[in-house]
C-alpha positions as CSV (number, residue, x, y, z in Angstrom):
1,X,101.0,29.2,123.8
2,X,100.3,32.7,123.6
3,X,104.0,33.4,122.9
4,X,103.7,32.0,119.3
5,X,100.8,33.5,118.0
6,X,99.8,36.0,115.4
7,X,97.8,39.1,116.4
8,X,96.1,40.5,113.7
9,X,94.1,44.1,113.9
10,X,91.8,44.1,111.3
11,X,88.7,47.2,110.5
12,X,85.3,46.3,112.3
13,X,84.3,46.5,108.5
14,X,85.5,43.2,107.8
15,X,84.1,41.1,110.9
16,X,82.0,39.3,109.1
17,X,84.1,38.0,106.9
18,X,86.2,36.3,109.8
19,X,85.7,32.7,109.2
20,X,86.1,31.7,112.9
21,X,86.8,28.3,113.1
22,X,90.4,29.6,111.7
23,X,90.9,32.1,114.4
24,X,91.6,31.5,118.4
25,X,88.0,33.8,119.2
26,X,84.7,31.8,118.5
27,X,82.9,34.7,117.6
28,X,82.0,38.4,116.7
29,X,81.0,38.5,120.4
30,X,84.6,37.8,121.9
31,X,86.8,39.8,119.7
32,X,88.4,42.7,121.5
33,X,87.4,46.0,119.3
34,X,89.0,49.4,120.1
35,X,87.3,51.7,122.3
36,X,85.4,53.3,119.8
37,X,85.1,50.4,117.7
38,X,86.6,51.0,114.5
39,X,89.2,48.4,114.7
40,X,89.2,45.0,116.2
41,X,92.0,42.0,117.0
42,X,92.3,38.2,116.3
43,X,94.7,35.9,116.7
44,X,96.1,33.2,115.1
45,X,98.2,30.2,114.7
46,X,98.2,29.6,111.1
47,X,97.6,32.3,108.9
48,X,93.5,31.8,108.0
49,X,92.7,31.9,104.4
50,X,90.8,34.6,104.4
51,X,93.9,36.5,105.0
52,X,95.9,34.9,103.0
53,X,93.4,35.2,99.9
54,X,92.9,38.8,100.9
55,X,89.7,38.6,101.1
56,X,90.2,41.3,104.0
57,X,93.5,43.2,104.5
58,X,95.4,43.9,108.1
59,X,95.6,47.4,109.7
60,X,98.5,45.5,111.6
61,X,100.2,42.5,112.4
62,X,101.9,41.6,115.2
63,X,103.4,39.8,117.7
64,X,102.4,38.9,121.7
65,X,104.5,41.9,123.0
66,X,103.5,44.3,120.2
67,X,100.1,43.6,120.7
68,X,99.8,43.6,125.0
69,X,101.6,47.3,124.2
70,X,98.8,48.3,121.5
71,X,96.1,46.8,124.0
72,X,97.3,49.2,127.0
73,X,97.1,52.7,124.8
74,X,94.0,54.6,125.6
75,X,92.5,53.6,122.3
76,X,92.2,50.1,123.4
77,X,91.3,50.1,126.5
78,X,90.2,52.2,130.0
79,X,91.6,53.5,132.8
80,X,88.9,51.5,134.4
81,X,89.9,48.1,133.2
């Protein structure tokens, strides 16, 4: 359930070090990125090792209302959307 999920917003820096069979997005392709990129979310049941090993480090974490909020500002998404 999306309820009881982690979001995680994380610098387009470190997308390749997302080790996707740990995350709910199967790849680089279907991760939602900011408008101009910089940043972009996964989600999460578990916390995926390389989080947890800090082999990259959050911008944010947060939870299924914190996260629809942060998707509707204007740096994540359009007025065309």
């Amino acid at each position: 359930m999306e309820n009881n999920r982690t979001y995680t917003i994380l610098n387009i820096s470190d997308l390749a070090k997302v080790d996707f069979s740990q995350v709910g997005e199967t790849s680089a392709n279907t991760v939602r990125k900011s408008i101009d990129e910089t940043q972009f979310a996964i989600k999460y049941n578990t916390t995926p090792t390389f989080i947890s090993d800090k082999a990259v480090t959050p911008i944010d974490v947060l939870n299924y209302s914190e996260v629809l909020a942060l998707m509707a500002t204007d740096a994540w998404s359009t007025n065309e959307e």
